[in-house]
MILO-759326 format. One line per 2 residues: number of its first residue (from 1); their letters; for each residue z, y, x of N, C-alpha, C, O. Coordinates in steps of 0.05 Angstrom, whole numbers. Each point is the difference from the previous one (the first is absolute). Last residue first. Layout:
NUM	A	Z Y X Z Y X Z Y X Z Y X ~ ...
END
This chain:
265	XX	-414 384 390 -3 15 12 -28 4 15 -3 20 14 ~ 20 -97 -81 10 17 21 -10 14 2 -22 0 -9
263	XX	32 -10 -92 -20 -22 19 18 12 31 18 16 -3 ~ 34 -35 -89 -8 29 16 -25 -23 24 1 -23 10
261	XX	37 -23 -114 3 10 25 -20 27 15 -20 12 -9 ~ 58 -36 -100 -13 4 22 7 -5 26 23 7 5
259	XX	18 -78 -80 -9 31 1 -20 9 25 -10 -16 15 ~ 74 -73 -31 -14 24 -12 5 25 12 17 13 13
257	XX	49 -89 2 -15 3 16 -31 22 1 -10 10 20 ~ 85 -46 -81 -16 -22 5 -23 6 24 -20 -13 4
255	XX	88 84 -29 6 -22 4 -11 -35 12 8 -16 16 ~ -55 93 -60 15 12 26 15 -26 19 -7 -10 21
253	XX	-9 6 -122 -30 -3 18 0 -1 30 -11 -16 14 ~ 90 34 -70 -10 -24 2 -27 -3 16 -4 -14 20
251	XX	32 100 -36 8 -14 7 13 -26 4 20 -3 14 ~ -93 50 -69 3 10 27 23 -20 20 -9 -16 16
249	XX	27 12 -104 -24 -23 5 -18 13 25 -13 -17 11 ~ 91 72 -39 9 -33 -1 -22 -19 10 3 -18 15
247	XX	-25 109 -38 10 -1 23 14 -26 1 -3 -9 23 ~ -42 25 -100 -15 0 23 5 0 27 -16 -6 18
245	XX	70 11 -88 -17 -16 -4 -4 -11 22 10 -19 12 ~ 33 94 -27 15 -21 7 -19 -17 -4 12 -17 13
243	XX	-26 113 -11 -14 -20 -1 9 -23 11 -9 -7 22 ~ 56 91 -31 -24 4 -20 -19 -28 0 -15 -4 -19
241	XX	105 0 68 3 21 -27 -26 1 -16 0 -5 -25 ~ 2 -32 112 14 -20 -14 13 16 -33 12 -11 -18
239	XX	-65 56 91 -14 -17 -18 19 -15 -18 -6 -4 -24 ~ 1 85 67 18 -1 -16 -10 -20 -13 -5 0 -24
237	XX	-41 72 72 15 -11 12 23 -27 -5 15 -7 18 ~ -107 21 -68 19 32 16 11 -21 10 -6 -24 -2
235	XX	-82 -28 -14 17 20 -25 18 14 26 -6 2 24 ~ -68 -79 -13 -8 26 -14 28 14 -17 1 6 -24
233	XX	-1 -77 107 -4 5 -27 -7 20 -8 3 18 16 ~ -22 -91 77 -4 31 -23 7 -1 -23 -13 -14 -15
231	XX	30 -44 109 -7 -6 -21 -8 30 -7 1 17 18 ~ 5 -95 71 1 36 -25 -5 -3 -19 -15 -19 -7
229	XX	55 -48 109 -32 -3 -23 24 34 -21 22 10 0 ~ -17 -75 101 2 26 -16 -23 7 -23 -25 3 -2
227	XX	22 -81 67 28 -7 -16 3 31 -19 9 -1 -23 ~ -71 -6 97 -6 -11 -29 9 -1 -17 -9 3 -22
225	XX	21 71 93 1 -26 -6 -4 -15 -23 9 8 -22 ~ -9 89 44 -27 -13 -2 7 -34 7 -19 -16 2
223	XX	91 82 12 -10 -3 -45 -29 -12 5 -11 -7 -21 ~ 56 43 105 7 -28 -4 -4 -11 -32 5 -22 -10
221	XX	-30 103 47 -17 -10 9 10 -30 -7 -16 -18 -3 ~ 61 104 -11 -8 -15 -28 -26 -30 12 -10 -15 -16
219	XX	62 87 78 24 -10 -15 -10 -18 -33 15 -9 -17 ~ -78 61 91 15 -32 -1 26 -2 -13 13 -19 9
217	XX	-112 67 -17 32 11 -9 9 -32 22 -12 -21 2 ~ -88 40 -23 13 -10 30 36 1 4 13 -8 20
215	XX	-87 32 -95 5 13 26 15 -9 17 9 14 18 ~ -29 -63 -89 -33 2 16 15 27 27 -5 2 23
213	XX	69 -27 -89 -6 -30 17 -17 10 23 2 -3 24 ~ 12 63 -90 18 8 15 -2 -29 20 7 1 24
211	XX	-62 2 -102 -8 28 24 22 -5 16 -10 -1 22 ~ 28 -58 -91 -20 -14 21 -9 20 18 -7 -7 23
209	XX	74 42 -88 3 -20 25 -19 -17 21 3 -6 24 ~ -35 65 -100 20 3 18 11 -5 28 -3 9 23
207	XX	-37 -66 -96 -20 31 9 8 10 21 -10 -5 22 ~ 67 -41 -84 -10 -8 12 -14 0 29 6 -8 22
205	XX	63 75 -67 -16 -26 -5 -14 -6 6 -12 19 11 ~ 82 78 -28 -11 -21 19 -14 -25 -12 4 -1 -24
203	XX	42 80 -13 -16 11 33 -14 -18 8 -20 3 15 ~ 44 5 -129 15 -3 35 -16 5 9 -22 7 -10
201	XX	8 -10 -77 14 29 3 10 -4 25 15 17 9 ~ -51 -106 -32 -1 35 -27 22 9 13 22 -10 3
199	XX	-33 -73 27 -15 23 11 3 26 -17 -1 25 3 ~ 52 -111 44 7 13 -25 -20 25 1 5 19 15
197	XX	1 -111 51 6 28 -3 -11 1 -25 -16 -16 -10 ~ 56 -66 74 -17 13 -27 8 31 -3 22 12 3
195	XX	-25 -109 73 4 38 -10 -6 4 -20 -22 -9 -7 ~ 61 -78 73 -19 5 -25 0 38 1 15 17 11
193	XX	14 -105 69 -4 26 -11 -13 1 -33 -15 -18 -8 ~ 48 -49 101 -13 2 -25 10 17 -18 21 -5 -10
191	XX	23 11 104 -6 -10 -19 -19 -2 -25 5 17 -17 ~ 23 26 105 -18 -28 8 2 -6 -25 -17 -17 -2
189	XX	54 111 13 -29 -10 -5 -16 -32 3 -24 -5 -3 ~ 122 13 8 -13 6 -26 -31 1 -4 -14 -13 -15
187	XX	62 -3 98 -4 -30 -16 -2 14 -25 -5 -18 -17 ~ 13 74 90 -30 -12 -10 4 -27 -18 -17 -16 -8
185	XX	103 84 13 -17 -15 10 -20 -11 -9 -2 -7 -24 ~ 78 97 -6 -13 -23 -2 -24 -18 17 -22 13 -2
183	XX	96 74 -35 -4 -22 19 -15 -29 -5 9 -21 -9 ~ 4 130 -39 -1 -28 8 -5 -9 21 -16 11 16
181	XX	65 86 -44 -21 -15 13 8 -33 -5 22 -11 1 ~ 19 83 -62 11 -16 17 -29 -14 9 -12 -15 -16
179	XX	13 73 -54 8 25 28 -6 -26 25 -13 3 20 ~ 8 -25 -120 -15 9 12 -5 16 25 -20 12 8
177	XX	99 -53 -47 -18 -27 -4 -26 16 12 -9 -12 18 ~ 94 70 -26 -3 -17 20 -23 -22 3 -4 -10 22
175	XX	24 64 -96 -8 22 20 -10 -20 19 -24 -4 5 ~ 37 -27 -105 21 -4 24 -24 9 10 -22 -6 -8
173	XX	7 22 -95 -8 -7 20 18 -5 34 2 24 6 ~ 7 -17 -116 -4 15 12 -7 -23 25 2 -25 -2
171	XX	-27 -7 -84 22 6 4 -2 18 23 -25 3 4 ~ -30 -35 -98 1 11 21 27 6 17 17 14 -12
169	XX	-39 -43 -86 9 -16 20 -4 5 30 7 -18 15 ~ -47 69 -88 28 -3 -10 11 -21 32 13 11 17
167	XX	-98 17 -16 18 20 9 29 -5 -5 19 7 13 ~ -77 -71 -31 -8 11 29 21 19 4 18 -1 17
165	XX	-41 -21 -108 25 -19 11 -13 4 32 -15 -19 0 ~ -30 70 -43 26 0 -10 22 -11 16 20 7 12
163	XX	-112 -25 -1 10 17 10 27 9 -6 15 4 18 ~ -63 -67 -69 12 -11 31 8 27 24 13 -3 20
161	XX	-48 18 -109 32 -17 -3 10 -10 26 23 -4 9 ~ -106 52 -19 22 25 -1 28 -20 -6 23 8 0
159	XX	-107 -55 54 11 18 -22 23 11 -8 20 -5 12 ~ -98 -5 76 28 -15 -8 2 11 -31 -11 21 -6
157	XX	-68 -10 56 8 -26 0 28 -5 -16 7 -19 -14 ~ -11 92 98 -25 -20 -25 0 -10 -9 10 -19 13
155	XX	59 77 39 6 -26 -13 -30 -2 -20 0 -1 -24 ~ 44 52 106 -33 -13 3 7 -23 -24 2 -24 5
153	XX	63 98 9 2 -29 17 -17 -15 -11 8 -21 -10 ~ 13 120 3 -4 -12 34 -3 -24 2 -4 -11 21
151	XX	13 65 -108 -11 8 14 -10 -6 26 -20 10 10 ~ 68 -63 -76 -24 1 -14 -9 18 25 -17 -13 12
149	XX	107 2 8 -17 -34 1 -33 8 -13 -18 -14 10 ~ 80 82 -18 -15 6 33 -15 -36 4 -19 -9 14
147	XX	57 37 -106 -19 12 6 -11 3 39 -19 11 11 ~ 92 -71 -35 -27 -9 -27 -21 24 12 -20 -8 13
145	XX	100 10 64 -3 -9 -28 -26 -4 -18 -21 3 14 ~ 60 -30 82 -13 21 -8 6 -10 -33 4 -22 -11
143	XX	68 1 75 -25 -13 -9 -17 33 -14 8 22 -6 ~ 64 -15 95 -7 -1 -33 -23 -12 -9 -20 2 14
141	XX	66 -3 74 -28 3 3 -1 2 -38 -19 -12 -11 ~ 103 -2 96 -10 -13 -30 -21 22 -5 5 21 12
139	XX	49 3 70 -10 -32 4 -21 -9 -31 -20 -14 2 ~ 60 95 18 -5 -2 31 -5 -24 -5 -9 -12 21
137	XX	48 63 -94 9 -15 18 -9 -7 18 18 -7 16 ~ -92 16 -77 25 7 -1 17 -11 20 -8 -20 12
135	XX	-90 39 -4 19 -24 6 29 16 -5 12 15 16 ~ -106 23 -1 8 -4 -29 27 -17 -6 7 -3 -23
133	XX	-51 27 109 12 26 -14 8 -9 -26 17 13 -12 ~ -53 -87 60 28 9 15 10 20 -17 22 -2 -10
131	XX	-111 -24 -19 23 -15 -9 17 5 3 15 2 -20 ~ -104 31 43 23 15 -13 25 -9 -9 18 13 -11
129	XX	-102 -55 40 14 11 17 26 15 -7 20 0 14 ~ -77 -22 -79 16 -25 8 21 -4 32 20 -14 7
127	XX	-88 84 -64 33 -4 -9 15 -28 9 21 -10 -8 ~ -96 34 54 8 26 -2 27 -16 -18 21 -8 10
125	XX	-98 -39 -19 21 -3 28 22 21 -1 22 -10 -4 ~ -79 8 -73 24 -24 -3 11 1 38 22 -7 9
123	XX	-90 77 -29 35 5 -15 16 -26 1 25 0 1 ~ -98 9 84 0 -3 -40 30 2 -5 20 -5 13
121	XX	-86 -17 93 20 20 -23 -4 -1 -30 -21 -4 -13 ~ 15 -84 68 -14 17 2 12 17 -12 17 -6 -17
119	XX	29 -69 71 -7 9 -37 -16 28 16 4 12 22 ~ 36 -53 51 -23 -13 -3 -12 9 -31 -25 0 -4
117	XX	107 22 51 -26 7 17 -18 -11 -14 -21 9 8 ~ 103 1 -51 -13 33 5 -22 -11 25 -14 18 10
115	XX	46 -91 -63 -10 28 -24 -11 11 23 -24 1 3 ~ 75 -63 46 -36 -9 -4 -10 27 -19 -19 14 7
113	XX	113 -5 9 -15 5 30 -35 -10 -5 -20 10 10 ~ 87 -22 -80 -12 25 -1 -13 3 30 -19 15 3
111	XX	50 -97 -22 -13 11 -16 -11 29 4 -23 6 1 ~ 45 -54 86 18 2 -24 -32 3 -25 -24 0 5
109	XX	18 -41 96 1 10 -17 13 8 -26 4 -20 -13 ~ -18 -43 87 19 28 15 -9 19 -17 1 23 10
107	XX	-69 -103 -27 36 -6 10 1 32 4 -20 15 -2 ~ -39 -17 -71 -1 -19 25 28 5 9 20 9 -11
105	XX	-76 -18 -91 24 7 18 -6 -7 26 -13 -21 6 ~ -52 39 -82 10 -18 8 19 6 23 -10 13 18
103	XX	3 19 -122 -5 5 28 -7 -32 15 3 -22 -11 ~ -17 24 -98 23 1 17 -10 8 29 -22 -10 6
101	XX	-10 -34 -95 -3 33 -1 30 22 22 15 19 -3 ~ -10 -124 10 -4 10 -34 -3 38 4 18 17 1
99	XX	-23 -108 68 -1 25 4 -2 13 -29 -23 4 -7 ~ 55 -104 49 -14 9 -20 7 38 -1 23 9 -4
97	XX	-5 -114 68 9 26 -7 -19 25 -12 -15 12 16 ~ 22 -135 -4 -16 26 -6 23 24 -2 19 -2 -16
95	XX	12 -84 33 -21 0 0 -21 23 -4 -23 -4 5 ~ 133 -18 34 -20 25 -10 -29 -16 -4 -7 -6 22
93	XX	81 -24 24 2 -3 -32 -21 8 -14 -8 -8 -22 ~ 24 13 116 -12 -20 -3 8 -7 -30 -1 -24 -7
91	XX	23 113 43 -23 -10 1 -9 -34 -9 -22 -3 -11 ~ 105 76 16 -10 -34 -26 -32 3 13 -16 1 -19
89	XX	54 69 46 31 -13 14 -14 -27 -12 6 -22 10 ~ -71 91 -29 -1 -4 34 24 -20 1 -1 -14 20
87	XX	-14 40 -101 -23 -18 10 11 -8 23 6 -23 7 ~ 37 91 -38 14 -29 -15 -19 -18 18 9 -17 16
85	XX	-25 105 -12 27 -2 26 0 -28 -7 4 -16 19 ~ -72 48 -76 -9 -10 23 27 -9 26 -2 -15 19
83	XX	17 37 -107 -17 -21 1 -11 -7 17 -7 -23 3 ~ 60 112 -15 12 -23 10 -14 -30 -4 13 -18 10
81	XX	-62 90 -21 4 5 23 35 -21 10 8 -8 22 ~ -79 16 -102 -11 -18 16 16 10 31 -11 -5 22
79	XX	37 36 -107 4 -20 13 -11 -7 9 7 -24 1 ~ -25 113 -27 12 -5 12 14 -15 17 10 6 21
77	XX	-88 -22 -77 -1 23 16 29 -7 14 3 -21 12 ~ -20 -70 -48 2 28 -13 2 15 9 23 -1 10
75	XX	-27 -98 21 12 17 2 -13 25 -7 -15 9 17 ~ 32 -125 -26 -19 20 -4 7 38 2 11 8 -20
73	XX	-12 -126 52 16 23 9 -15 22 -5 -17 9 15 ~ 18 -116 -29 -27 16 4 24 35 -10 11 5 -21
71	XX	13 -120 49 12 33 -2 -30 16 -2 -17 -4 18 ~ 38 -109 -21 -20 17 9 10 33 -21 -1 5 -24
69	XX	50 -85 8 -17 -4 41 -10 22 5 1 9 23 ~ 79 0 -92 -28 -18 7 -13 3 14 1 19 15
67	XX	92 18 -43 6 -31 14 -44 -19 2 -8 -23 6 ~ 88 125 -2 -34 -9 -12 -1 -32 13 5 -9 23
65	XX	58 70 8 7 -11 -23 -16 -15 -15 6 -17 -17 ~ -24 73 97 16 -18 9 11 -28 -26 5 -24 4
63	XX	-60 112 -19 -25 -19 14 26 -33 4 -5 -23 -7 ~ 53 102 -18 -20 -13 -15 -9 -18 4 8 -22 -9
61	XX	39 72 69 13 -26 -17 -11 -9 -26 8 -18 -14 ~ -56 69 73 9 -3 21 9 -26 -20 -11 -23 -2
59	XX	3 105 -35 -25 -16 -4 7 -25 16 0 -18 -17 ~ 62 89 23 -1 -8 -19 -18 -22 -8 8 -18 -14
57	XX	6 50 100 11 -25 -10 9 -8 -27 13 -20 -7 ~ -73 103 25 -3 -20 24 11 -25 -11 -14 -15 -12
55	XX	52 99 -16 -20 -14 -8 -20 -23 4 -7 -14 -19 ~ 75 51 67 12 -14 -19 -29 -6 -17 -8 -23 -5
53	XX	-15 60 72 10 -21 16 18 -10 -27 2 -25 -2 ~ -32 120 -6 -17 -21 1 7 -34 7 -15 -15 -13
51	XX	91 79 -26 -27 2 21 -16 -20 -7 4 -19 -16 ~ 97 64 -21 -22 -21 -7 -28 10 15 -10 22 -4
49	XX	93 24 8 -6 -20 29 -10 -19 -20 9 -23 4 ~ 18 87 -54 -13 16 20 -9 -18 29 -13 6 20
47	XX	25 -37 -127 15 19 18 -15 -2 23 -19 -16 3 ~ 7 -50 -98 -8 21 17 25 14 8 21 0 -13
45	XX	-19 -72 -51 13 -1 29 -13 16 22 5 -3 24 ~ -13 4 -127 21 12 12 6 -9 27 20 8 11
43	XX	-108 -24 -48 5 24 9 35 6 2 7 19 14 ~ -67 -94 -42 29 -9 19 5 31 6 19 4 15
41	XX	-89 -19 -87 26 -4 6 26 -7 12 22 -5 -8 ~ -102 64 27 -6 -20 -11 30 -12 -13 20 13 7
39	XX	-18 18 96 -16 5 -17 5 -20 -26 12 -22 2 ~ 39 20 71 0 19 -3 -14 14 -15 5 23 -6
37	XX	-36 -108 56 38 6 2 -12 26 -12 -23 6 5 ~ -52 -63 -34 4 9 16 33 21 -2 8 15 -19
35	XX	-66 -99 -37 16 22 1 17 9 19 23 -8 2 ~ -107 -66 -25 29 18 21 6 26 -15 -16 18 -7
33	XX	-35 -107 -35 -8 22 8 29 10 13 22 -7 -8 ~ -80 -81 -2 33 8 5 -9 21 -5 -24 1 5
31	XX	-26 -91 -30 3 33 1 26 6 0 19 -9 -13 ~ -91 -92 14 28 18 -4 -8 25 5 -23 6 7
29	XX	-56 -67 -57 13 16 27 26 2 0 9 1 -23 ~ -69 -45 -50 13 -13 12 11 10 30 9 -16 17
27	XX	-50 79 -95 -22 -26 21 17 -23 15 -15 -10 16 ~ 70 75 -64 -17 -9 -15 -28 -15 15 -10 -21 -9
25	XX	67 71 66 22 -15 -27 -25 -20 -12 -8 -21 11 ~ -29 96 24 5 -19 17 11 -21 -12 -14 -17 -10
23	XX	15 89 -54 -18 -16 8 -4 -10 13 -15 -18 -10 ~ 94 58 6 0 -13 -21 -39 -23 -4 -5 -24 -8
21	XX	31 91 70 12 -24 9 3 -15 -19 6 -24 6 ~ -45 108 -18 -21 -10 21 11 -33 4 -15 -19 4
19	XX	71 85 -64 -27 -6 -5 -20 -17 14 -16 -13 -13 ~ 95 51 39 6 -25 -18 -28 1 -9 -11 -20 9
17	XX	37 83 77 -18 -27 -3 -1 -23 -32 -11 -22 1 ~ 64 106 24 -21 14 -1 -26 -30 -9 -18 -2 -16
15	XX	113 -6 29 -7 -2 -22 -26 8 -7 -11 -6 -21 ~ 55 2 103 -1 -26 -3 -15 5 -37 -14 -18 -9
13	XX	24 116 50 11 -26 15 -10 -17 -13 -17 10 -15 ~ 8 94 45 -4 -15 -17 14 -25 6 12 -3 21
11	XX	-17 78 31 0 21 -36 1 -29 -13 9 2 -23 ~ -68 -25 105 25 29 0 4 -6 -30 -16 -9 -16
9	XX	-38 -70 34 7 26 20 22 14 -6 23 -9 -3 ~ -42 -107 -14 -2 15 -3 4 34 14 16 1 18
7	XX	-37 -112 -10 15 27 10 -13 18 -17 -25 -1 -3 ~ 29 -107 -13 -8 23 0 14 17 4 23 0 -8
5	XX	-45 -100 30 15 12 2 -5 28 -7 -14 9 18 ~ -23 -110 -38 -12 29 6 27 14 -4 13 -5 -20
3	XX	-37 -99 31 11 17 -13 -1 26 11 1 2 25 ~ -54 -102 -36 2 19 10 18 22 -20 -2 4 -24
1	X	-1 -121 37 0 24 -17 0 25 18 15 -1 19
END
């Protein structure tokens, strides 16, 4: 049996996924979804020394609890940055680590250290940089509310009930999970990979990435292995909200190894 561990990003947690895990569920898959320390509803164990590295072994005792052979490790903009700390300590759990409209992390990097070199300028970098100044207390990051979720957070796709409940269940954010550089070894990029990007209203897909292969980048030269396969959906940021469907049978497909590959360089 394959079971898919889901991360979820900021502002959000383990609930963001009932839709998507209820259909896994339903093809004969397991599904964990995480709920990350401090978010979501473990938000009362937020404070100021929740970091990245707790996040980290939040996923960490997931993957650890999961009793089927085969881990396909799915990580969400922001989670794909303890999915990858996780990859790297469980590599040999890990059958696939899965990019959901997500960076790709490298070592000695934080979150916001990749935003400010690599995001192109736009109001979503700009207010994402902006986190520290927004951080009550020096550490907690307020959830945005309904009208800054409709103005900043690429929701296509979604409807006004699932937004609701977006904002209603939104929790603030720990300072420390995005400041704190990762650490991590080539035994992430040695692993079988998936990507899917989310195109309405994003920066990035397919297309893209294959220009950034042809130029010679090397921090993506290792995505032209076979084992790395793409996908495309057509909606906002927010698939497991506007197109649980399709993103469930994306990943399965993913899983079984589907989808595009990148030719070399």
């Amino acid at each position: 049996m394959t079971a898919f561990v889901l991360v979820s990003g900021g502002y959000t947690g383990g609930w963001l996924w009932r839709d998507v895990a209820e259909r896994l569920r339903g093809s004969g898959a397991e599904a964990q979804a995480v709920t990350l320390t401090g978010l979501g509803d473990r938000r009362h164990l937020a404070g100021p020394g929740v970091d990245l590295e707790t996040h980290i072994e939040d996923v960490v005792q997931t993957i650890d609890h999961v009793e089927a052979d085969e881990v396909v490790l799915v990580g969400y903009c922001y989670g794909i940055y303890p999915s990858a700390g996780a990859a790297d300590r469980r590599p040999d759990r890990i059958a696939r680590l899965v990019h959901l409209d997500s960076p790709l992390p490298q070592d000695g990097y934080s979150m916001l250290d990749q935003v400010r070199e690599l995001m192109p300028p736009s109001p979503a970098r700009e207010r994402t940089l902006g986190m520290p100044e927004r951080a009550e207390d020096g550490w907690r990051i307020p959830a945005p509310t309904r009208a800054e979720w409709l103005e900043n957070g690429n929701l296509a796709g979604v409807s006004p009930e699932a937004l609701d409940r977006l904002a209603r269940l939104s929790s603030p954010m720990p300072l420390g999970p995005c400041t704190q550089k990762l650490r991590i070894s080539e035994k992430v990029a040695a692993l079988a990979t998936t990507g899917i990007f989310c195109t309405t209203g994003g920066t990035a897909d397919i297309a893209a990435l294959e220009a950034l292969v042809a130029s010679g980048l090397p921090m993506v030269q290792h995505l032209t292995d076979p084992r790395a396969t793409f996908f495309e959906l057509a909606t906002g940021h927010w698939p497991m909200l506007s197109v649980p469907d399709e993103l469930s049978g994306v990943l399965l497909s993913a899983a079984a190894g589907e989808g595009r590959r990148l030719g070399t360089a």
